[in-house]
C-alpha positions in Angstrom: -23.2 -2.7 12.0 -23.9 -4.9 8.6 -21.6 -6.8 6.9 -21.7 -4.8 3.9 -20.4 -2.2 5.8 -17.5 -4.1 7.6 -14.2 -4.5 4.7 -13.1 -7.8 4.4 -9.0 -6.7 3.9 -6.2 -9.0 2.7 -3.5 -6.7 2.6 -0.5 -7.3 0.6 2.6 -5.7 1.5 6.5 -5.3 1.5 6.4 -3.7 5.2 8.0 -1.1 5.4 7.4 1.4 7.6 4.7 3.1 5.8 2.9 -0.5 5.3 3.6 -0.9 9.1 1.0 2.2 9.7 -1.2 1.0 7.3 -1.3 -2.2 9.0 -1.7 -1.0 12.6 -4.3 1.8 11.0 -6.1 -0.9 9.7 -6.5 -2.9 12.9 -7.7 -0.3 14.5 -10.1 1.0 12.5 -13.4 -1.4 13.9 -15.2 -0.9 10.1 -12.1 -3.5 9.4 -11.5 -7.4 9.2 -8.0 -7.8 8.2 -8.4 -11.5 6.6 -4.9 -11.9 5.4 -1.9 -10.6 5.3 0.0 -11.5 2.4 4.4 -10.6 2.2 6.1 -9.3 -0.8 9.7 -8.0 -1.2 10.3 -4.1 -2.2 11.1 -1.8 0.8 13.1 -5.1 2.4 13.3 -8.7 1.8 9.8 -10.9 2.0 11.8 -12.3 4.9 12.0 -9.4 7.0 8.7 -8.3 5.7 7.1 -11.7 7.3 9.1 -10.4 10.6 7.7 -7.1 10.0 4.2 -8.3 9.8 4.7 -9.9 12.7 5.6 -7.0 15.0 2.9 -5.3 13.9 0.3 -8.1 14.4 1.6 -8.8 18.2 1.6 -4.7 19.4 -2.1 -4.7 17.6 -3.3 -8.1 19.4 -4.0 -9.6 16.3 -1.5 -12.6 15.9 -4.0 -15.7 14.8 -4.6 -13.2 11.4 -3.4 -15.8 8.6 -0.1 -14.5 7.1 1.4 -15.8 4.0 5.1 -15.4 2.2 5.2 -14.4 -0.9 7.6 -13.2 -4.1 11.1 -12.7 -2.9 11.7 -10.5 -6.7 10.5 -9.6 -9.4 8.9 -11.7 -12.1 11.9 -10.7 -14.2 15.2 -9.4 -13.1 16.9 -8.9 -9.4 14.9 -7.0 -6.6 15.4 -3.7 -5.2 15.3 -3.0 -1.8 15.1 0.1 -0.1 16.9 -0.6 2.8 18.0 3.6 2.4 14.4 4.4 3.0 13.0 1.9 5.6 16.9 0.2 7.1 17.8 -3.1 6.5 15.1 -5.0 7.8 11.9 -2.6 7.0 11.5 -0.7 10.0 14.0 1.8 10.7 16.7 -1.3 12.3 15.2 -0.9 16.1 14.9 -4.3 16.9 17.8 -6.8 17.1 15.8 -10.7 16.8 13.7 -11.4 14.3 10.1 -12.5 15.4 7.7 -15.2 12.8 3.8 -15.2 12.0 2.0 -17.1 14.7 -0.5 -18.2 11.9 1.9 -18.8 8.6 -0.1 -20.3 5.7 1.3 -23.3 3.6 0.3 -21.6 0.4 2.3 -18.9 -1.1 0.8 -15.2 -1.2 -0.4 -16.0 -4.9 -1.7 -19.5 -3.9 -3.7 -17.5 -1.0 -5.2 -14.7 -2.7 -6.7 -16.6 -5.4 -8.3 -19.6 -2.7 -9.7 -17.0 -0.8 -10.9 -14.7 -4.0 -12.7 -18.3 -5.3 -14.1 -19.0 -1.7 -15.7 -16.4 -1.7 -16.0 -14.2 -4.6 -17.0 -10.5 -4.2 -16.5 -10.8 -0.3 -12.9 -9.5 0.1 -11.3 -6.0 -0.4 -7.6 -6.6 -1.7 -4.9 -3.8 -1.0 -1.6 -4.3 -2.6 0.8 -1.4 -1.1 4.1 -3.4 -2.5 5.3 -4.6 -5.9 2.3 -6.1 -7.7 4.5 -9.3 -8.2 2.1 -11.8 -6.2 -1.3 -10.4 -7.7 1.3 -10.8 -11.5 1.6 -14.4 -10.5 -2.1 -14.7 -8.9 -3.1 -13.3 -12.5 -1.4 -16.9 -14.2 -3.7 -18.9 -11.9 -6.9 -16.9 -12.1 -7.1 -14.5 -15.0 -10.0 -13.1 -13.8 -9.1 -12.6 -9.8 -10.0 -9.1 -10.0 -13.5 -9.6 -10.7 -13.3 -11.9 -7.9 -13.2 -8.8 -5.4 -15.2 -6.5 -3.9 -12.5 -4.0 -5.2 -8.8 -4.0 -5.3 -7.1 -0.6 -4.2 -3.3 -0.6 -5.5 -0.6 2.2 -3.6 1.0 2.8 -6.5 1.2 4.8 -9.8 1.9 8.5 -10.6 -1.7 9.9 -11.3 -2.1 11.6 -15.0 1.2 12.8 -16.3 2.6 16.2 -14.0 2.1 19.7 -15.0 5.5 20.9 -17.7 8.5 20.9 -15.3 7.4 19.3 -12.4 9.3 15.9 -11.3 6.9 13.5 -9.3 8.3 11.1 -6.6 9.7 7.6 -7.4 6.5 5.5 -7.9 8.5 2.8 -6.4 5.7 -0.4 -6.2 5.4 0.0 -10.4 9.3 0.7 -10.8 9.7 -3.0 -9.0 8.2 -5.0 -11.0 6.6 -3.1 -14.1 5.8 -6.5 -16.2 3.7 -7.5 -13.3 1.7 -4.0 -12.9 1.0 -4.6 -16.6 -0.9 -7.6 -16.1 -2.8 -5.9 -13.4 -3.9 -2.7 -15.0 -4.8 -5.0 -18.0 -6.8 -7.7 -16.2 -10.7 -7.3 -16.0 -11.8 -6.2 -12.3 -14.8 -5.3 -10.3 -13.2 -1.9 -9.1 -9.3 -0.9 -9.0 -8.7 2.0 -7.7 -5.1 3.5 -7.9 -3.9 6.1 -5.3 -0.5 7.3 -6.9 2.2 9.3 -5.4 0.7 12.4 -7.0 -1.6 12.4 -3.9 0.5 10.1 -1.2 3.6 12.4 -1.9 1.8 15.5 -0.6 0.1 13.7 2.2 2.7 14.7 5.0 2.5 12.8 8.6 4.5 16.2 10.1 6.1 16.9 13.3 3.2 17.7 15.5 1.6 14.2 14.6 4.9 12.5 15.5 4.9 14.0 18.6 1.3 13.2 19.2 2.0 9.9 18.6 4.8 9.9 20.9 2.8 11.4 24.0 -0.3 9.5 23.7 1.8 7.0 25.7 0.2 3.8 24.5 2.0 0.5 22.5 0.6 1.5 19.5 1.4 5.6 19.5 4.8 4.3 20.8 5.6 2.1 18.0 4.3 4.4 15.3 6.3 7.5 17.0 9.7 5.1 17.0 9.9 4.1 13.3 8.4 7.5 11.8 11.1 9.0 13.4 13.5 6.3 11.1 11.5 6.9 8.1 12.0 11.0 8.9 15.7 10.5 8.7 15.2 9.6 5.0 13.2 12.1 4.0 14.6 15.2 5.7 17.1 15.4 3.2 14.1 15.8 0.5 12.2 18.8 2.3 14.8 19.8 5.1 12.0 18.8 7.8 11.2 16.1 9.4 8.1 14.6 8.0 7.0 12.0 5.9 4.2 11.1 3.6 1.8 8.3 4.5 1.6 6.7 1.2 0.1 3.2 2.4 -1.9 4.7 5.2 -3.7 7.2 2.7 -4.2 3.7 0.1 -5.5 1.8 3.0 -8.0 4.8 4.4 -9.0 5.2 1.2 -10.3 1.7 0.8 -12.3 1.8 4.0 -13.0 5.4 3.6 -13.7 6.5 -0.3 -16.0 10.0 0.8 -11.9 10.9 1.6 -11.5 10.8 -2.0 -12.5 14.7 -3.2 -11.6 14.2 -7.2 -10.9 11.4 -9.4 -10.9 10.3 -12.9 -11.4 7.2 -14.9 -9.8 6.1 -17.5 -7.0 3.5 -18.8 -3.8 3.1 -17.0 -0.7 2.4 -19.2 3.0 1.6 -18.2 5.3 4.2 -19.3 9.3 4.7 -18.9 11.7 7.4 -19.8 14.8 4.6 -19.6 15.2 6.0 -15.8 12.2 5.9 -14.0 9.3 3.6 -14.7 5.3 4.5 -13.8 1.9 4.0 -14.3 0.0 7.0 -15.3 -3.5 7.6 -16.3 -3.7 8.1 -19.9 -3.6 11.9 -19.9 -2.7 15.0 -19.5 -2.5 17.5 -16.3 -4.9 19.2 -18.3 -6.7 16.9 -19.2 -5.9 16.4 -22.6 -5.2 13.0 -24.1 -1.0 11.7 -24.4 0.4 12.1 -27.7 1.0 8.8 -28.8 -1.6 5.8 -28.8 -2.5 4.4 -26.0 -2.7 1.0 -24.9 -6.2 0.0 -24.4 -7.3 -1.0 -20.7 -10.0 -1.2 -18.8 -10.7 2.1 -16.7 -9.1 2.6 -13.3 -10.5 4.8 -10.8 -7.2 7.3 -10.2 -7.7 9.3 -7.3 -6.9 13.1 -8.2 -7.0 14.5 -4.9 -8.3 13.5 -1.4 -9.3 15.2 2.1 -6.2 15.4 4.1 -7.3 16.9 6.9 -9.7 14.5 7.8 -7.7 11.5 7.2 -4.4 13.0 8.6 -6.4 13.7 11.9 -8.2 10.1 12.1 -4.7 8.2 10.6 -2.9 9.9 14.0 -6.2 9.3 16.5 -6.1 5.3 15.4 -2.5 4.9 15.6 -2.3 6.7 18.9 -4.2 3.8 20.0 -7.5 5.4 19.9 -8.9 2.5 17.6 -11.8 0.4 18.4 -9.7 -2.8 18.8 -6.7 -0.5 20.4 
């Protein structure tokens, strides 16, 4: 194997239990170096997020992977936390002690992202699947960090605008901290790729993968089977099943993965809010047509339109059963 084909990953991440996956999905994908991992607040506090990374690290083996702390809120206004979605400490409240980073960096997430992005410029991959509050402040340092990356994938964003009548999901990472997802979709990059929840949303980790992961009877199908079945008791209520969509584990396949992606478009990404919810959306139409006010110029994003489910689902459940590489 080359090095151009191995991803260089610093993940950034307010683990939840979706970033969880991701995290262990990564580790055991051997195509995969997670570099860093860098903590954000959102779906809990950066504190439990830090724990969070953690627990992940030690049932993957990986705990000397340099971990750093970052934004506890927003660059303006209080936090939201999801503690409804993920429990109050990320991952579904199964554990009752907290655990810390074996390898805890001095520098803050921001400070980390840009040393390593100067180090060594077009080396790393960087996959934000939280607020975009440490790659905001990382912007301030280095306004031209994205450039600095091989490509930067974000979890995040709505897609184009919906078809008439249809209500997407809560793009939660953009609702968090819209002022810094401004920055980002408005800073000059290499590649940024946004996988929105118009493709996460219908990316569903059902029943029969829970329970796959349950009976492979290994650490790593055990932990995943344990907190889906948390994250499930959120979002039965939305479908009356329990499932769940894999949100940051399609964002993170994705990165290492992009034949997945089987339509896209490019094009600028604005920030838009009705005075309730607040997303990013691609500059258009469902149709295709263009949005009937001016848009703010941007460079083009790649927005994923629609990917191969099957083939992820089925690898996304094989890795976190424990049949990665590194597993």
């Amino acid at each position: 194997m080359t090095d151009d084909s191995v991803r260089h990953v610093i993940l950034d991440t307010d683990t939840g239990i979706d970033d969880a996956l991701a995290l262990l999905y990564l580790a055991g994908r051997s195509d995969v170096e997670l570099s860093a991992i860098t903590s954000v607040y959102g779906n809990t506090s950066v504190e439990s997020a830090l724990t969070n990374i953690a627990r992940v690290l030690e049932v993957a083996g990986l705990e000397d992977v340099l971990v750093a702390r970052g934004a506890a809120g927003p660059l303006s206004g209080a936090p939201r936390i999801a503690a409804h979605v993920h429990g109050n400490d990320g991952l579904g409240d199964l554990w009752s002690a907290p655990i810390a980073p074996k390898n805890l960096s001095t520098l803050s997430s921001a400070e980390l992202i840009v040393e390593m992005a100067r180090a060594r410029p077009g080396y790393y991959d960087l996959l934000p699947v939280g607020p975009l509050t440490n790659i905001g402040i990382a912007l301030e340092i280095e306004p031209n960090l994205l450039t600095l990356f091989r490509s930067t994938v974000i979890m995040g964003g709505s897609g184009p605008f919906p078809p008439l009548g249809v209500v997407q999901m809560v793009d939660a990472n953009i609702h968090n901290d819209s002022e810094a997802a401004a920055r980002v979709f408005a800073a000059p990059r290499t590649e940024l790729v946004m996988v929105g929840v118009n493709v996460t949303a219908p990316t569903i980790v059902d029943e029969q993968a829970v329970q796959a992961l349950a009976r492979a009877g290994t650490p790593w199908g055990t932990f995943s089977a344990q907190i889906l079945e948390a994250y499930m008791d959120f979002y039965q209520v939305a479908w009356g099943r329990r499932v769940s969509p894999a949100h940051d584990g399609l964002a993170a396949a994705l990165l290492v993965q992009p034949d997945w992606i089987t339509r896209s478009e490019r094009g600028p990404v604005n920030i838009t809010t009705d005075g309730f919810a607040t997303r990013a959306h691609l500059m258009r139409t469902d149709t295709g047509l263009p949005v009937s006010w001016t848009a703010t110029p941007a460079p083009d994003t790649l927005v994923v339109l629609d990917v191969d489910r099957e083939a992820f689902l089925a690898d996304f459940v094989r890795v976190l059963s424990g049949g990665g590489s590194r597993a």
